[in-house]
C-alpha positions, -999 to +999 in steps of 0.1 A: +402+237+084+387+256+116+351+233+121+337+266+129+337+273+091+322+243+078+288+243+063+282+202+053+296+170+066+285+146+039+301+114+032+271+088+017+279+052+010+316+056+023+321+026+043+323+046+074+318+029+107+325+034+141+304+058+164+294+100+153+317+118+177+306+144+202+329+167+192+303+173+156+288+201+183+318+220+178+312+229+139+291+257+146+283+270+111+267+233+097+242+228+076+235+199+065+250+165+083+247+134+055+263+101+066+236+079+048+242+042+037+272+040+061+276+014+090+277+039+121+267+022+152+261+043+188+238+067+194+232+097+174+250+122+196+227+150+216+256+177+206+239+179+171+212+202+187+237+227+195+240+234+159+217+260+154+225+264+114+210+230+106+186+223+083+196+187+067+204+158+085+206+124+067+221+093+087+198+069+071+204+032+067+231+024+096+231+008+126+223+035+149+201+027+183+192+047+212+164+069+216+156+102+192+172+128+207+148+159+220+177+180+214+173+184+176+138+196+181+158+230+196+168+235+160+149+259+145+153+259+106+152+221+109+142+216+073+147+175+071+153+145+096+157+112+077+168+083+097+149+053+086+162+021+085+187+023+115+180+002+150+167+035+170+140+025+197+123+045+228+092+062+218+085+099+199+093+123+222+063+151+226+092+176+222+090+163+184+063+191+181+091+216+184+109+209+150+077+232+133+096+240+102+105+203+093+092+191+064+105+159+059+109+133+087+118+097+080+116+072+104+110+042+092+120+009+096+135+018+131+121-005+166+103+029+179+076+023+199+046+038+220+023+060+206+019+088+178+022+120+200-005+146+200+025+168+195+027+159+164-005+179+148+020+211+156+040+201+125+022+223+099+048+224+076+055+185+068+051+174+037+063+134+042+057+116+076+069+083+070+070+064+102+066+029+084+079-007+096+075+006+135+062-006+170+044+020+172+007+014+190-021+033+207-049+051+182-041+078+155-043+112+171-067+134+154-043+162+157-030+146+124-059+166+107-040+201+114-005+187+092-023+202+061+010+207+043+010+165+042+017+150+010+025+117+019+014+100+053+029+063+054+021+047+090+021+011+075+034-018+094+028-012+133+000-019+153-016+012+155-055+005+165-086+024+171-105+035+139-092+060+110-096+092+127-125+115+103-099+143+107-078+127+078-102+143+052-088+177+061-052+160+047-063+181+010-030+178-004-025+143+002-011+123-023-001+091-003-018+072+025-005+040+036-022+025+068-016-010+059-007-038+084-019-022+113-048-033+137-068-008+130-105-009+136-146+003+125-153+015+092-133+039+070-145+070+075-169+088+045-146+121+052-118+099+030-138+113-002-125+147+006-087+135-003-095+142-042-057+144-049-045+113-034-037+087-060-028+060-036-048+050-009-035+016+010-059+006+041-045-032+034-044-061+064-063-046+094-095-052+111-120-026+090-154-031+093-189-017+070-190-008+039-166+009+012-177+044+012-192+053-016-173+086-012-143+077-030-162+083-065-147+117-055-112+103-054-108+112-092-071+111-088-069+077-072-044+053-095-041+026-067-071+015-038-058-020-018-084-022+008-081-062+011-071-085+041-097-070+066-138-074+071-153-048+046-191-059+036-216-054+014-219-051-021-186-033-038-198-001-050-194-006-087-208+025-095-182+048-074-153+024-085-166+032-122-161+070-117-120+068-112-108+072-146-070+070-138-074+041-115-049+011-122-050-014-098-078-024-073-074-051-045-104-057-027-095-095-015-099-114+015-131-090+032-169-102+034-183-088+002-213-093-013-239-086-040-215-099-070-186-083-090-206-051-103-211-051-143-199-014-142-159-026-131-159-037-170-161+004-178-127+015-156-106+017-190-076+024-169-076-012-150-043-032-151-053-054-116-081-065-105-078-085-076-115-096-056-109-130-046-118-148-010-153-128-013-189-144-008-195-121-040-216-150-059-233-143-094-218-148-123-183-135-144-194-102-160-189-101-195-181-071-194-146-076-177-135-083-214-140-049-221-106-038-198-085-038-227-055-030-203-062-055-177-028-082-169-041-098-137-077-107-131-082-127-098-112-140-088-105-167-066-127-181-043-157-157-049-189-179-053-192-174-086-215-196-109-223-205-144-200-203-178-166-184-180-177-158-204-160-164-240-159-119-243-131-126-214-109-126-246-112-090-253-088-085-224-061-091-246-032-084-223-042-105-193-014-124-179-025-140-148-064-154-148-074-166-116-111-181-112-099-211-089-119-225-060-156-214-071-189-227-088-184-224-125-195-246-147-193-260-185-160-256-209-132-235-206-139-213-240-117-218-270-119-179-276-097-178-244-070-188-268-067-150-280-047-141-248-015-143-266+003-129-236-014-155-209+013-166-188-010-182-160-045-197-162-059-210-129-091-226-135-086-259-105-118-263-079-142-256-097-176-282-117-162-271-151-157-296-181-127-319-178-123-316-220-099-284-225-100-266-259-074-278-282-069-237-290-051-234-258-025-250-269-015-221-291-004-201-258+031-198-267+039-184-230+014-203-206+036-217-177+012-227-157-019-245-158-043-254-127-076-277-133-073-300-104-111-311-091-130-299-117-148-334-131-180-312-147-203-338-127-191-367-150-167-397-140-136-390-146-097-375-138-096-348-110-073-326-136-078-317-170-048-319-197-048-304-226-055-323-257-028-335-275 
């Protein structure tokens, strides 16, 4: 066949190898170049910006290096650029602001470096920006407010610092944010509350600061917040948490908060994790958290709690994974806990509780684990607890 007549050179998971020749420049009339899950090696050849027909190119997971080539920003219907998980480096060239009718570009788990372009904000029409498992450093430009097309914006897993810029709250049609693993700094912005169709919001392992805006009661649509690993304070805003009906699982481990676990977490119906461990939260276990019918995995480690486990923790029927280790509570473990049929891991170790478990337990056909170490109830005795036999 003449290459001047060829629309698509596509060949995914073929085993290919070897480097993309230059020659590709010669078929004029492409389309759409798609060599992913391959094992081509080289760089990706500067000849592909000659192909003004292009609007696809896939050459994701290889072993491609060298720099992204300016060139393919001189293509002007380029609709999608995927080439995540390959071994390009160099930083994003400015000229990246040229590709204004992409709407996909995937560059993730490359060894890019430098810093996010300003450039960037030119890209109206993106819809995925997915620049995860990077180099990449310097602050978030607020350019990144003008990408209003944006439905998923994953920047996780660089070292990106500075704070979150307040442009991101123009980001309306956001569904995804990922920041996580990042170095980034001061408190989130209240502007985040204007994202009201984002259902995941991941700010996870940086260096936050303040309080958790209260703003997110907005964030109806939320079905996953993981704001742990960084230096959040102040009480958690039970309240605002109480007002996502379709939120599923909340991390708010490792910060500095305070104030307790709020009474109204028991009302969010939707709740499958709970995860606010390594807090000063003291007070005591909310009997209410028996109420989340559809919780599996309720960690509380380390959170200066006090008094008696609540027996109405058995109304969470489908817990799995109970975690209360390393805090203040004291007297029994309750027999009622015996109702959670589907317990699979009961950590109760560190704590001034009763050495003397409830026979009940015993009935938890799938309990694998069992922690009690150090918990002698301030009487002589073993630094574990067994159950009775």
């Amino acid at each position: 066949f003449r290459p001047s007549c060829c629309t698509a050179l596509a060949k995914p998971a073929a085993g290919l190898t070897g480097s993309l020749p230059t020659e590709i420049g010669e078929f004029t009339c492409l389309v759409t170049v798609s060599f992913p899950d391959n094992d081509l090696t080289g760089n990706i050849p500067t000849e592909l910006g000659e192909l003004s027909a292009l609007t696809r190119v896939n050459l994701a997971i290889n072993s491609l290096t060298g720099p992204l080539p300016t060139e393919l920003c001189a293509i002007p219907g380029l609709l999608d650029l995927a080439l995540s998980d390959n071994q390009l480096s160099g930083s994003l060239p400015e000229a990246l602001g040229g590709c204004t009718a992409l709407e996909f570009l995937l560059l993730a788990k490359n060894t890019l470096n430098g810093t996010l372009p300003t450039e960037i904000g030119l890209l109206t029409d993106l819809r995925d920006l997915d620049l995860k498992s990077n180099s990449l450093a310097g602050c978030i430009p607020e350019e990144v407010g003008a990408m209003t097309s944006l439905t998923k914006l994953t920047l996780a897993k660089n070292k990106l610092a500075c704070n979150v810029p307040t442009e991101v709250g123009l980001l309306t049609n956001l569904l995804e944010l990922d920041l996580c693993n990042n170095k980034l700094t001061s408190e989130l912005p209240t502007e985040i509350g204007e994202l009201t169709a984002l259902t995941v919001l991941r700010t996870c392992a940086n260096s936050l600061q303040g309080a958790l805006p209260a703003q997110v009661a907005a964030m109806t649509s939320l079905t996953l917040l993981d704001v742990s690993e960084n230096s959040l304070d102040g009480p958690i805003p039970g309240e605002a948490l109480a007002s996502l009906p379709n939120l599923r699982r909340l991390a708010l481990g490792d910060n500095g908060f305070t104030g307790g676990v709020p009474t109204e977490l028991g009302g969010m119906s939707a709740l499958v994790l709970l995860k606010a461990g390594n807090n000063p939260l003291g007070g005591s276990l909310p009997p209410g958290l028996g109420g989340l019918t559809t919780l599996k995995v309720l960690d509380l480690e380390g959170a200066g709690l006090t008094g008696a486990i609540p027996a109405a923790l058995a109304g969470a029927l489908k817990l799995q994974k109970l975690t209360l280790s390393g805090n203040e509570l004291t007297g029994a473990v309750p027999s009622q806990l015996s109702a959670l049929t589907l317990l699979r891991e009961l950590c109760v170790d560190h704590n001034s509780l009763s050495c003397v478990l409830p026979s009940e337990l015993g009935a938890l056909q799938h309990l694998a684990q069992l922690y009690t170490a150090s918990n002698l109830g301030g009487q002589p005795g073993p630094n574990s607890c067994e159950l009775p036999t």
